[in-house]
N, C-alpha and C positions, 0 to 999 in steps of 0.2 A: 587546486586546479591550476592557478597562476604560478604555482612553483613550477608545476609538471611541464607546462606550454616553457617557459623558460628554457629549462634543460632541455627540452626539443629543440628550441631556438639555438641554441648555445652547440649541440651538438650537429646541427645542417649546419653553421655556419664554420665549423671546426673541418668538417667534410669536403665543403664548398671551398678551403683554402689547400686541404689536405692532398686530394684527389690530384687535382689540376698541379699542384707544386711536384708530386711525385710521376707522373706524366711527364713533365719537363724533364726534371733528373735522370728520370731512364730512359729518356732519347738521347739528352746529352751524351752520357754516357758511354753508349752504343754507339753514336755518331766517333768519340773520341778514340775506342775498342777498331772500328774501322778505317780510322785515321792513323791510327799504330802500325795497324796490318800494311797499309797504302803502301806508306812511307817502308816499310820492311823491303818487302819484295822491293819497290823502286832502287834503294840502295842497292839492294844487293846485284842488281842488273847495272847500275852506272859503277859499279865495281868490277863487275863481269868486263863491260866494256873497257872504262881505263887501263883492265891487265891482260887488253886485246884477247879476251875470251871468244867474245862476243861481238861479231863484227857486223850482224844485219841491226837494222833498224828497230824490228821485234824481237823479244828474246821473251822466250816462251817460260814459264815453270820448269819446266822439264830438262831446258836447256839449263838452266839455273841450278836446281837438282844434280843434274848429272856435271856439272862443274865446280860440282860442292860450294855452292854460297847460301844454300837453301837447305832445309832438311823436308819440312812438309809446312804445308801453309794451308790454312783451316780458319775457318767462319770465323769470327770472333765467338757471336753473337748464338750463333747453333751449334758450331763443333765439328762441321761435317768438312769435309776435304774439298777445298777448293778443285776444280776441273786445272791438270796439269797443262792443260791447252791455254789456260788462261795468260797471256802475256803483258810484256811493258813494252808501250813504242815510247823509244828514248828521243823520239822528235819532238814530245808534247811530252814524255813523262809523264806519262799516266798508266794506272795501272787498267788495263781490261780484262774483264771476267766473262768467259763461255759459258 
């Protein structure tokens, strides 16, 4: 009976490190997978701009797209196609999504 309670013990506490460590790791992850994309699209807009492509403040996907610095630009995380609408303001550089 003392053995069995053991192994019980021994496997929640296995669980209890398990669970919560792998939790972390695929947000990490994820957060890293979205940070890849960020940084993509920004380049390629502060590129657009530097070879006077792009001369408003926003530059949209599309605009990026049709000036060839972009081919498609998709979730990381689900795969699905970002909205083309989706732009960078090179005032903050940051990327925003519709």
């Amino acid at each position: 009976m003392l053995k069995k309670i053991n192994i019980l013990l021994f496997i929640v506490a296995i669980l209890l490190i398990v669970i919560p460590t792998f939790y972390e790791v695929k947000k990490e992850y994820n957060a890293n997978l979205w940070l890849v994309t960020n940084k993509k699209v920004i380049e390629a807009a502060n590129r657009c701009r530097n070879e006077d492509k792009c001369l408003e403040s926003k530059v949209t996907i599309t605009t990026l797209k049709e000036n060839g610095y972009l081919d498609l630009v998709v979730n990381p995380i689900t795969k699905e196609v970002i909205n083309p609408e989706s732009y960078v303001d090179l005032d903050s550089n940051t990327f925003v999504m519709v």
